[in-house]
Structure formats: structure tokens, C-alpha cells
Residue, then its C-alpha position, 0 to 999 in steps of 0.5 A: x517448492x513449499x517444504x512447509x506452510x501454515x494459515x493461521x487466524x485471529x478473531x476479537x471484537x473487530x478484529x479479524x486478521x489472518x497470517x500465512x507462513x511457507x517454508x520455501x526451497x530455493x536453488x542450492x538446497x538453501x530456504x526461505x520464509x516468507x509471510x502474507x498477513x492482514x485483514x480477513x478477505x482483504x489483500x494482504x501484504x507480503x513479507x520474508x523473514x530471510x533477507x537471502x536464503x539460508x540452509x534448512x535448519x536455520x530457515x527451518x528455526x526462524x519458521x518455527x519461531x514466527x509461527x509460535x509467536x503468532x500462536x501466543x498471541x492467539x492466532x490459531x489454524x484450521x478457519x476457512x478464508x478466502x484463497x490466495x493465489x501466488x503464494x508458492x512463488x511469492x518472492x521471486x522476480x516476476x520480470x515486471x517492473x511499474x511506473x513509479x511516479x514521484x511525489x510534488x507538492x500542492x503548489x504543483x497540484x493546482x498548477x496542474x489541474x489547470x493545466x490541459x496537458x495533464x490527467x488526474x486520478x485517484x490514488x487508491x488505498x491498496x497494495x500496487x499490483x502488476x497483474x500478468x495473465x498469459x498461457x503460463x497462468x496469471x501472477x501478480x508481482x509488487x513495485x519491485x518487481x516480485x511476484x506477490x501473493x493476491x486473492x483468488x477472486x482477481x485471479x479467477x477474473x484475469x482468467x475468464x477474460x481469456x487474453x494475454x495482458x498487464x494490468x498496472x494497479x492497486x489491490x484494495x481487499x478482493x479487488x484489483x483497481x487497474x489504472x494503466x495497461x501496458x499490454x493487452x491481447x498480447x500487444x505492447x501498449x507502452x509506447x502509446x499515451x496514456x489517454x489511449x491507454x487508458x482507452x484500450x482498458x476501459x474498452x477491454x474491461x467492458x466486454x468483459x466485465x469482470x468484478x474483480x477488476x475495475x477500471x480507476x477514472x480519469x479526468x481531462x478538464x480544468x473543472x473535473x480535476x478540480x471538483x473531484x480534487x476536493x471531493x476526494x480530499x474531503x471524502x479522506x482518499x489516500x491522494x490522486x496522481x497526475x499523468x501526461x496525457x501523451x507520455x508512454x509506459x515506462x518502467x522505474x523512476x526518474x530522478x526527479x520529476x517525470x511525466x507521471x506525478x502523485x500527491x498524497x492528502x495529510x494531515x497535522x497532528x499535535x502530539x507529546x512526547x512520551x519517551x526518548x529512544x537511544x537513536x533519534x526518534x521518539x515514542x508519541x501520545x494524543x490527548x484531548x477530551x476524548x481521552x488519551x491515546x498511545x502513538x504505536x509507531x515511532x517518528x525520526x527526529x531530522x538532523x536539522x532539528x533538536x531532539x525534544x523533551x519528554x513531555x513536549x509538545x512537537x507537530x507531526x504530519x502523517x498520512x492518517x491515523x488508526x483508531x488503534x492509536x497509530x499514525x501512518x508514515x508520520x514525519x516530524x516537523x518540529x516542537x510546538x512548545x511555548x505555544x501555550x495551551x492548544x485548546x483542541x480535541x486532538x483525538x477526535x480532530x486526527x484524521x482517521x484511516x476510511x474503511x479498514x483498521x490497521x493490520x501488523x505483522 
């Protein structure tokens, strides 16, 4: 039960973010606080500021304190959003549990896009979303398997189609992309293959036609895979995802390998380096003729490399860049130093995130 909860909003210039906050009872008498945030009407990423329950004091504090730091920095209540749904039960285990696929190289990718045997994919830039609809309601869970809260507009579309089923997909703003069924009329579908899985879904979702739930395409042949491969790299889609046209539904994942595979577009970005910090990572800078920009997120420096000089030069490859100055999932892949000057615009050549800016909590 929410003891207590809060919505709170900020708005300047492009910005335009919400922040939801409960104080939640757990068994016991013990609580919880947990926290949604993002983009205004764009599915928002999940939070708790308590690893386990707590008694009510100290829940009670940790509460307070978030939502005044929020408040400091300009968020305020009482502005109307988009509903969300699932967020009395956000946190607790939803009894789903996704495919996690593993990551290959693109060595790998070429070889399977050749390969008649495997299916490709776009990989989404969401939030993944289990998505449950059954006499008892619809909630969404995460990849861990914990019901998580998602807009209402997907909820109300779960209902309308007016059947049991799990949808696996991504959560992209007030849309749900489903790639895979694991059941639909109440049936299991997990032990068919995934082509006819996806079968199953692309029938169930045209009788129903739902706008809030959209189907993510498949392609079979060698050609396919290849022209939409360099469509969405050059079109800066977050990657694409492989899967053995007859291998089942199986939650988890494999140790290494498995029959469902994903690879994600990076980029490289030259970059200095602008402090040290006590453990080994270190804070980052871009700088061309476009101007100067400050790295928000820090990257670890490997054991298997040296810890760089303030001021050097080092290459980092991430995933893509932020027009805030933030590069997503950056991994260090060593100094560039005694390279000479580099002569590029490093700012204006980073590959910058498609749609939406970055959201912080």
C-alpha cells in the first residue's frame, strides 16, 4: 500500500522531465521508496532508494530528502502528465522472467546475416517490457523479472484486445514494441520457434489493431538482413538482434552464446582527460571547432591499461552521445597520446542520441 507519493515536474527550454516518488508498505510494517523519472509522456525508468525494506522513519527520511532535493532543483507539483500505471506495485516480482540474448561481435553479424537459419531484427531504443494481461488486470515487469511502472495508454490497449497474454518487448515513450509472444489466448507459446511465434503475434495484433502495441519486423533473407543492417546503422538505431528461426522461448540466459544474439551500433570518440578520481576511472571532455563540451559520466580505466595523465588524449567507445554532454555506456580502449594533433571536429562528428535527450535521476 502507498503510505505516501508525489509527482513532481520540471519544464525549461527543451527540457521537459517528470519525477514520481511512493512511500510504500511492505510485510512486516517495514517500507520502501520507489521512483519513476524521464521524459514528459515517455516511458520512464524505474528506481528504489531502498536496496531492502526499512522501517517507516527511515523510509519516511530518505523519502523526504529525495523529494526536496528534487524541489531544489526546480521540480515542482501539481502539472497534469500522462498516467502511469503499476506504480503501487512497482518493485515487486511479477513471475516473468525475458530471454536475455547475449552480445556477438560483427564478425558474427555478417556471418549471420548470411546464414538462412537466423532471423534479424531491430534492437529498439526502450525500456524492455514484459507486458501480462489477464482477468487479474495487465502489469509490466522488467528483465528482472519486477513489475515496473508504464504509461497508461499501453495498458488501456492490453485491455481492449480483451485476451490472456505476454507480450515480450521494448517500451519507447507511449508505445509498447513487441518482438516475441510467449503466450497468447492463454496459450503457451514458448516451446514453438520463434518464426511462428512471431507469427502468432503479427496475426493477434492485426485483429486488434492496437496503437499502443506495435509488432517490431522481422527479416529472413540474406538480402533483407543486409539492406536494413546498413539502413539502421546509418539511420543511428541503438543495434539489431538475431534469433534462431526455430528456437523456443526460454527465459534467462545462457552462459555464452545462445540461440538468441544482439549487437549494438557504437561509435568512437576521441576525447581528453580532464580530472582523475581516487578509484580508477576518470572525468572526460570533447573539444573541436564546435567548442567545448564536459563528459557528465565518467569511464573505468581497465586493469590491463595504465591510468592516464590529466590532459591526455585516450579513445573511448560508447554507444551514443547526448547533446547535454554525456556519452552512453562509454568503455575505455586506451590512450591516444604521441598521435599528433587529430585535426577533427570531435563535437560535431560524435554520434549523437536519435529523438529524445537524456533523462537523469
Amino acid at each position: 500500500m502507498v503510505r505516501d507519493n508525489v509527482s513532481l515536474y520540471y519544464r525549461e527550454g527543451t527540457s521537459d522531465k517528470e519525477y514520481h516518488v511512493q512511500l510504500v508498505r511492505m510485510p512486516a510494517d517495514l517500507f520502501v521508496v520507489n521512483f519513476q523519472y524521464g521524459r514528459r509522456n515517455s516511458t520512464l525508468t524505474e528506481g528504489s532508494k531502498t536496496t531492502t525494506p526499512v522501517p517507516y522513519d527511515q523510509a519516511k527520511t530518505i523519502y523526504d530528502r529525495l523529494v526536496r532535493e528534487k524541489k531544489e532543483k526546480g521540480y515542482r507539483e501539481g502539472q497534469n502528465s500522462t498516467p502511469y500505471e503499476g506504480t503501487e506495485n512497482a518493485g515487486q516480482q511479477s513471475g516473468l522472467l525475458p530471454q536475455l540474448l547475449n552480445f556477438i561481435d560483427e564478425a558474427t553479424v555478417f556471418e549471420l546475416i548470411e546464414d538462412p537459419g537466423w532471423i534479424m531484427q531491430e534492437k529498439k531504443d526502450g525500456r524492455r517490457l514484459m507486458l501480462q494481461s489477464s482477468a487479474g488486470g495487465v502489469k509490466g515487469s522488467n528483465r528482472k523479472g519486477l513489475i515496473v511502472a508504464f504509461p497508461s495508454p499501453i495498458a488501456q490497449a492490453a485491455t481492449a484486445l480483451g485476451v490472456d497474454f505476454v507480450l515480450d518487448g521494448e517500451a519507447v515513450d507511449d508505445i509498447h514494441f513487441a518482438f516475441d509472444a510467449p503466450a497468447i489466448n492463454g496459450e503457451s507459446l514458448r516451446n514453438l520457434g520463434f518464426v511462428e511465434r512471431h507469427q502468432c503475434l503479427s496475426v493477434f495484433l492485426q485483429s486488434g489493431k492496437p496503437e499502443a502495441i506495435q509488432i517490431v519486423p522481422l527479416w529472413a533473407t540474406a538480402q533483407e538482413k543486409r539492406e536494413e543492417f546498413h539502413r539502421l546503422r546509418s539511420n543511428r538505431a541503438e543495434g539489431v538482434v538475431f534469433k534462431r528461426a526455430n528456437a523456443p522461448y526460454v527465459s534467462g540466459r545462457p552462459n555464452s552464446g545462445g540461440d538468441h544474439l544482439k549487437f549494438k551500433f557504437t561509435a568512437d570518440a576521441t576525447c581528453f582527460v580532464r580530472r582523475l578520481n581516487t578509484k580508477r576511472s576518470v572525468a572526460l571532455g570533447v573539444e573541436g571547432a564546435g567548442g567545448k563540451i564536459v563528459i557528465r559520466r565518467d569511464v573505468t580505466i581497465p586493469p590491463n591499461h595504465d591510468i592516464p595523465n590529466e590532459g591526455e588524449l585516450v579513445k573511448v567507445r560508447y554507444l551514443y552521445a547526448y547533446r547535454g554532454g554525456s556519452l552512453y555506456q562509454p568503455v575505455y580502449l586506451g590512450s591516444r597520446e604521441g598521435e599528433g594533433c587529430l585535426g577533427a571536429d570531435n563535437i560535431t562528428l560524435l554520434k549523437y542520441k536519435r529523438g529524445r535527450e537524456e533523462d537523469e535521476a
